[in-house]
Structures are given as structure tokens and as C-alpha cells.
C-alpha positions as CSV (number, residue, x, y, z in Angstrom):
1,X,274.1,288.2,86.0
2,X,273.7,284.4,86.5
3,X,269.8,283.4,87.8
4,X,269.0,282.4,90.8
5,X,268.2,278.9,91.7
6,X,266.3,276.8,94.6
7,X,268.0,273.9,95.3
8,X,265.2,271.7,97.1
9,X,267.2,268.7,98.9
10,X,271.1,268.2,100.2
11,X,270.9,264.8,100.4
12,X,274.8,264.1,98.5
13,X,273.7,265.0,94.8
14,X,271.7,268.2,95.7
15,X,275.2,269.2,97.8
16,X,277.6,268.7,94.8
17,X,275.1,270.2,92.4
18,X,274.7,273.5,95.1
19,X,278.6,274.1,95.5
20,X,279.5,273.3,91.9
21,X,276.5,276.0,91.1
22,X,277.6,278.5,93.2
23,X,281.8,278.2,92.5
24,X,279.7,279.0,88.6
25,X,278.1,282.1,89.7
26,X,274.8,281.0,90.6
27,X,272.7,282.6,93.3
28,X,271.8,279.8,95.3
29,X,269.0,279.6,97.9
30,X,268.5,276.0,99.6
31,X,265.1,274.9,100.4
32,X,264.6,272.0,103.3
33,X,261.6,271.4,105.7
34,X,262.0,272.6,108.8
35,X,263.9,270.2,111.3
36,X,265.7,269.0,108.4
37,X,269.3,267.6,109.7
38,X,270.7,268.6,105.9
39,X,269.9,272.2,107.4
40,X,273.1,272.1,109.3
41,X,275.3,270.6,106.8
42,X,274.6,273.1,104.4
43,X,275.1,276.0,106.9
44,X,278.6,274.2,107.5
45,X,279.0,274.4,103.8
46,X,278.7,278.4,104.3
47,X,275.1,278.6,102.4
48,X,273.4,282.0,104.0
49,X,270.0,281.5,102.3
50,X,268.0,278.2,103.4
51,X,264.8,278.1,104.2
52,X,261.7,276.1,103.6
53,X,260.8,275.0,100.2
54,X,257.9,276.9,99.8
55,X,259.7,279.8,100.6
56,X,262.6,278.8,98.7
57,X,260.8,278.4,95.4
58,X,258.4,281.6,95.6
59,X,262.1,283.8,96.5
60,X,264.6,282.3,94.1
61,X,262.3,282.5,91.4
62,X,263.9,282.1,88.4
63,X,265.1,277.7,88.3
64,X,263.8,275.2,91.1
65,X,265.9,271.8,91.1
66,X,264.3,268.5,92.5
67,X,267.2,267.5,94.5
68,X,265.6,265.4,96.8
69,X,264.5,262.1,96.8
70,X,262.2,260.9,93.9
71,X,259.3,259.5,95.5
72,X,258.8,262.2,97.2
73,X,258.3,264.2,94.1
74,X,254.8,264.1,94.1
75,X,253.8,265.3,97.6
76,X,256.4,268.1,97.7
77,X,255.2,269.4,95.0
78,X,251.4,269.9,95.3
79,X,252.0,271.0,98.8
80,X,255.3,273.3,98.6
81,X,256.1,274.1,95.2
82,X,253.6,274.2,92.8
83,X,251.9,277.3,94.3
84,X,254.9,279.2,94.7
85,X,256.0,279.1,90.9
86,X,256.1,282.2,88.7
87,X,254.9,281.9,84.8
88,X,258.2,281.6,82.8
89,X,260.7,279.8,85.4
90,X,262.2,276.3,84.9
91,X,262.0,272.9,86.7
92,X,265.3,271.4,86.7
93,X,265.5,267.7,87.5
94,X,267.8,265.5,87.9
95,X,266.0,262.2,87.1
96,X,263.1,261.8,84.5
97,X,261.1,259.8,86.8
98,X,258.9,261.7,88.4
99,X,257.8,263.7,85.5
100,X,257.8,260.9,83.0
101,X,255.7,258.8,85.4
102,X,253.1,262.1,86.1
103,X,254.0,262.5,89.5
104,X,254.8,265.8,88.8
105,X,252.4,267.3,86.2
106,X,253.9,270.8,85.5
107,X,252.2,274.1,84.2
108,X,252.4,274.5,80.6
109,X,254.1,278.3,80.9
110,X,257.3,277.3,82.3
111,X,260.8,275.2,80.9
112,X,261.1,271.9,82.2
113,X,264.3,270.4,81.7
114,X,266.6,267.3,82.4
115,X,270.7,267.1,83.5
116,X,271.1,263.4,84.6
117,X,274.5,262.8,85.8
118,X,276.5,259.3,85.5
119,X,277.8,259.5,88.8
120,X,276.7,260.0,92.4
121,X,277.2,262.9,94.2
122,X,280.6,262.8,95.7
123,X,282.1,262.5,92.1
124,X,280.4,265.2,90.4
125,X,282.1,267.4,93.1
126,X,284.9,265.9,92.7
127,X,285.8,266.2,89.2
128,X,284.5,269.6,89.1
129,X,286.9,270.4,91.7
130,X,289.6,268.5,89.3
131,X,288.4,270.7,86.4
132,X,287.2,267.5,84.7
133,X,284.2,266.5,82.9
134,X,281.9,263.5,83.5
135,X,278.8,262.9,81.3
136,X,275.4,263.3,81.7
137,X,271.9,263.1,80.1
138,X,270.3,266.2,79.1
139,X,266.4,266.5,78.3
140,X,263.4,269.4,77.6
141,X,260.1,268.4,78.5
142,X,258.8,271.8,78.1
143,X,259.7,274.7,75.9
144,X,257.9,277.4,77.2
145,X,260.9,280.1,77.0
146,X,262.3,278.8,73.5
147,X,265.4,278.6,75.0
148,X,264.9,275.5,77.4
149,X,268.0,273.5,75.7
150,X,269.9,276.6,75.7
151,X,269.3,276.9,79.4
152,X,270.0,272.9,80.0
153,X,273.4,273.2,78.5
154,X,274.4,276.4,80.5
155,X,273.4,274.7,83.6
156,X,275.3,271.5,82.8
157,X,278.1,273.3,82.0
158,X,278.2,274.9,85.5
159,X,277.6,272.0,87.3
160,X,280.3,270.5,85.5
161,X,279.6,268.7,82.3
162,X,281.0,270.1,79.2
163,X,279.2,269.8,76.2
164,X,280.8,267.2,74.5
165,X,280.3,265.3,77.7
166,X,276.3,265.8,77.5
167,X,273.8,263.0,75.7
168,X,270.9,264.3,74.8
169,X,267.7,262.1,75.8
170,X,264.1,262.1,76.4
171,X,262.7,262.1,80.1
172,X,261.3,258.7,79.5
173,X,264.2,256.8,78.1
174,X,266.5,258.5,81.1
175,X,264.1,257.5,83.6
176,X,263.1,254.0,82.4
177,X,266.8,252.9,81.1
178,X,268.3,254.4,84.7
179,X,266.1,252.4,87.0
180,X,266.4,249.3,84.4
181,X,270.2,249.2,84.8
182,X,270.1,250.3,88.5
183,X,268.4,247.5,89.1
184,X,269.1,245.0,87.0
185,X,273.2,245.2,86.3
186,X,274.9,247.9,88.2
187,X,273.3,247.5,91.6
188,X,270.7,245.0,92.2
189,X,272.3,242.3,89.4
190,X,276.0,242.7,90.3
191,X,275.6,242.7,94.4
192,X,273.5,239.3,93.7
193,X,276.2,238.3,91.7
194,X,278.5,239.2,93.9
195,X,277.2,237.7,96.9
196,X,276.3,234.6,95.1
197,X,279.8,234.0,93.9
198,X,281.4,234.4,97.0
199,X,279.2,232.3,99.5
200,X,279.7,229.2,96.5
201,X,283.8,230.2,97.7
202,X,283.3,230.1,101.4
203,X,280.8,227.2,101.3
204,X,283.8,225.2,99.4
205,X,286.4,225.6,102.3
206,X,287.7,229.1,101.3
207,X,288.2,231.6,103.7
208,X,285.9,235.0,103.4
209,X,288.7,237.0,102.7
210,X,290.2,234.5,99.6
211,X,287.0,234.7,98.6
212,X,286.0,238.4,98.6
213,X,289.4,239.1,96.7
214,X,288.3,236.8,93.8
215,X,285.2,237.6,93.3
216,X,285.1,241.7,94.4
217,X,288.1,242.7,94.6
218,X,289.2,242.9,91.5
219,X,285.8,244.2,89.9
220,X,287.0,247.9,89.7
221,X,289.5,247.1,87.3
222,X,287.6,244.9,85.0
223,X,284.7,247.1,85.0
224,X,287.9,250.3,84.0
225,X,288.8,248.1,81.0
226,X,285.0,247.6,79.8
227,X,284.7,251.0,79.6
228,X,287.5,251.9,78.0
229,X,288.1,248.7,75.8
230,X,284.8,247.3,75.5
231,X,283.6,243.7,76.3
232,X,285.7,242.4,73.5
233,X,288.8,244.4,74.6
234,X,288.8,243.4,78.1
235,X,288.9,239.8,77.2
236,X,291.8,240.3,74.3
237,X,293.2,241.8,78.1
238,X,293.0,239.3,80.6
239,X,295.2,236.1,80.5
240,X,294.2,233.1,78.2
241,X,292.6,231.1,81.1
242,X,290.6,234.0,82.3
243,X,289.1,234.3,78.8
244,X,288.5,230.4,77.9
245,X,286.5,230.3,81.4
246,X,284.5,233.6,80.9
247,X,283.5,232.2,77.0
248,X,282.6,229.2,78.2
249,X,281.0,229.8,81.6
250,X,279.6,233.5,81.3
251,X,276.5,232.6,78.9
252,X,275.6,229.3,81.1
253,X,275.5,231.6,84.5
254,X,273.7,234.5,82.9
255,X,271.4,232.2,80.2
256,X,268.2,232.8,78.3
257,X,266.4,232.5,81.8
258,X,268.0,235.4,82.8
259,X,267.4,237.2,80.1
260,X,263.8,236.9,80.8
261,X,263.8,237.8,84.0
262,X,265.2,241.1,83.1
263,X,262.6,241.4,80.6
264,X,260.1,241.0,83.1
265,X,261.9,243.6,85.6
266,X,262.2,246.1,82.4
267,X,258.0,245.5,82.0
268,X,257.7,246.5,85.6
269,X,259.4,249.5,85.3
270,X,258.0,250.8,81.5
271,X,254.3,249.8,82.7
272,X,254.6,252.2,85.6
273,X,254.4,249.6,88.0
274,X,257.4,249.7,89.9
275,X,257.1,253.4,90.4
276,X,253.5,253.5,91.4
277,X,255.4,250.8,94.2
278,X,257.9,253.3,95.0
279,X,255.6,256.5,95.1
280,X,253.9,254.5,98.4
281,X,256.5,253.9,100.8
282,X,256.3,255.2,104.3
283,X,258.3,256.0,107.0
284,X,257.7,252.3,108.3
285,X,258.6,250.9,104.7
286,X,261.8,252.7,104.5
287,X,262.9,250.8,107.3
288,X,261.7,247.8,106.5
289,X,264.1,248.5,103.0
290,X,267.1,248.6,105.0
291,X,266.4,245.9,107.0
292,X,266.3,243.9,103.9
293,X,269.8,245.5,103.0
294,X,271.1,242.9,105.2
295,X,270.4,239.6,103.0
296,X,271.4,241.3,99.8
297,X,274.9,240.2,101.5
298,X,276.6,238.4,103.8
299,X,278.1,239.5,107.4
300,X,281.6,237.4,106.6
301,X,282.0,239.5,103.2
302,X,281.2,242.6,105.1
303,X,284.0,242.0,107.6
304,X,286.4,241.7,105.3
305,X,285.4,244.8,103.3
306,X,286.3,247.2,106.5
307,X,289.6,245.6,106.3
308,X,290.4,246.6,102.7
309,X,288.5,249.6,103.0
310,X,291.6,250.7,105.6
């Protein structure tokens, strides 16, 4: 008989990781604070057990997954689910984060274990819905059972990673390498980019939407041949003047300087720093963080993305 597991938090991971667990076999009890609006989309989702976390944790016993957001880790915890745990269950989480950081400081007698997946939510249902792998980081922090990695593979593999699809880590590389390239390429560094390349376009005389489709357009299948063919192969790909430009111009846009820079950003993250930042924002900061979404890019590029979005 498959165990039981709380998932605490449907936010769009904790949703794909709850239906993918329970088309597995899993017993799956969801636990949200009261008021929660994620109450009614999992009722929608025809989930008959969801309650509060507290409750959630102390009745489905035997795995409790962190599915909600990470810097909230730390409170949850010491208020809802420390004091419900039973000697020998297992912590399941999804980033290394909060435990790597000591937000979380578990009891020695139970598992503690890591499934990180490469993709957000939407895909991991997805593709499990497809019948088709994507990878992930796995990790034990804690062996109390002395089957921990047994455990982390199973669950993987019923979320939807097969196990030739599964890296194994540490919960301090996954967590300080996954906010490093969050940050600094795949979100932070290429929407800067991105943004910075276009408004040179449009402050040139080109219009938003010659601009957007030469310097975002495209990106999906550039980034497609990186990760099938490498760096090296996706120039070999592209035509002759695509590749003299990007030898001679790529190293003077992203230099030595910047090299630095992400030296310092990977400093602020590794010295706990960032997190200790991250662990502290209210309601009121929140806000304030998508209010700031707004200058990461520019209202001309975002008109033209609802039109190709069609």
C-alpha cells in the first residue's frame, strides 16, 4: 500500500506534484491555512482531504512536502508542523533552501529528503501526463530510516522522474547553484538582457515589435539548440554572420566586469545573506516586489508580447 503524504501548499508546483502523486497511488491529504483561495482549486481538482496544515501533518503521517513558498518555511514550521510530526516520517522538499540555510532545523529521528525539479509546475504535470520524464535533483539530508534514498527515488519516480532522469546532489549545492542561476542567467540576467537589448532597438528608430522579434523572439530556439548541441554546437548552427557577431561581440557585452558581478551575487547567496533578506519580507514587501516587476521591463515590449502570445 503506497504512504500517505501532506502536501502543504498548491501554489502551481505543490498542484502538479499532488495530481501526479495521487494518478501514482499516493494517499494524498492537502494542508492550507484557513481562508486559503488554493482551498477551492484543489476541491475543483476533486481532492476530498484538505484541511489545515497542522492537521494535515499530525493525520497523513507518514511524508510531509514543503510545497509552499520558501520563505515561509521557517514560520510554518515552528508553528504548524513541527509539533505534529511522528518519530520516523520524512520531510520532503522541494528546494534545499530552507533547510540548508537552518530555517528549518529538523528532528534527528526522521528522513529528510530532496526532489528538485528542472521545471515549474505546469510542465512537470504535463510531461507526466505525456508519460515523459524531465530531470530533477535528488538529496538526503537525514537518514534516520536507512532507506531515505530508497524513498527519494520512489517518490521521484511517482511524481514523474525516472531514474536515469535524477542527479543526485547535496541540499547546499541545489539550493545555492538554483538561486545563483535563477538570479543571475535564467531569470534575473536574461530579462535584463533582454530588456536592455531591445530598448537600444526602439531607441534607434525601430518599432517595439521589430525589436521584440530580434531580440526575444527567437530565444526559445537558441536556448533548444544549447541544450541539445551545446554552446559550441549552436554556433556550428546558426549562419556565418550570426556566429562572426556572437564571437566577436558576446565576450565585450558580458566581460570580466560581469563576471564579477556575478561573483559578488553568488557571495550573497553562499554567505546566507540573501536568504536571511528573503526570510524577512512582509505582506507590504511583497508588494512592493511586484511593483518593482514593472522596470525589470518595458510597457512597449509588453504590448507586443499579448500579440504573439495570441
Amino acid at each position: 500500500m503506497k504512504k500517505s503524504i501532506a502536501i502543504i501548499g498548491y501554489g502551481a508546483q505543490g498542484r502538479a506534484i499532488a495530481q501526479n502523486l495521487r494518478d501514482s497511488g499516493y494517499d494524498i491529504t492537502i494542508g492550507l491555512r484557513t481562508g486559503s483561495k488554493s482551498r477551492a482549486v484543489a476541491k475543483k481538482d476533486d481532492f476530498t482531504k484538505i484541511t489545515t496544515v497542522g492537521k494535515a501533518v499530525k493525520t497523513a503521517g507518514d511524508i510531509c512536502c514543503f510545497a509552499f513558498p520558501d520563505h515561509l518555511h521557517g514560520k510554518v514550521y515552528k508553528k504548524d508542523i513541527s509539533n505534529n510530526l511522528t518519530k520516523g516520517s520524512t520531510l520532503l522538499f522541494l528546494h534545499g533552501m530552507s533547510v540548508h540555510f537552518g530555517f528549518v532545523v529538523p528532528p534527528e529521528d526522521v528522513d529528510v529528503i530532496l526532489v528538485a525539479p528542472h521545471a515549474p509546475g505546469a510542465a512537470v504535470r504535463d510531461k507526466y501526463l505525456e508519460d515523459l520524464s524531465l530531470s530533477a535533483f535528488y538529496a538526503i539530508d537525514n537518514n534516520y530510516s536507512g532507506d531515505a534514498e530508497i524513498n527519494a527515488i520512489e517518490i521521484a519516480n511517482a511524481i514523474g522522474f525516472q531514474k536515469n532522469n535524477l542527479v543526485k546532489t547535496t541540499f547546499e549545492l541545489e539550493a545555492v547553484g538554483d538561486l545563483f542561476g535563477e538570479q543571475v542567467v535564467l531569470c534575473g540576467g536574461m530579462a535584463a538582457l533582454v530588456k536592455n537589448g531591445f530598448e537600444v532597438l526602439v531607441e534607434n528608430g525601430f518599432s517595439a515589435e521589430n525589436a521584440y522579434l530580434e531580440v526575444a523572439y527567437q530565444l526559445d530556439l537558441i536556448v533548444a539548440m544549447i541544450k541539445k548541441h551545446g554552446i559550441e554546437g549552436m554556433l556550428q548552427r546558426i549562419s556565418v554572420a550570426a556566429a562572426y557577431g556572437s564571437v566577436k561581440t558576446g565576450p565585450k557585452i558580458i566581460d570580466k566586469n560581469v563576471r564579477k558581478r556575478m561573483q559578488s551575487s553568488f557571495d550573497w547567496i553562499r554567505s546566507g545573506r540573501f536568504t536571511n533578506e528573503l526570510s524577512k519580507l512582509s505582506d507590504k514587501d511583497l508588494k512592493k516586489l511586484k511593483d518593482e516587476f514593472y522596470y525589470m521591463s518595458d510597457p512597449r515590449f509588453e504590448n507586443v508580447v499579448k500579440k504573439y502570445a495570441k
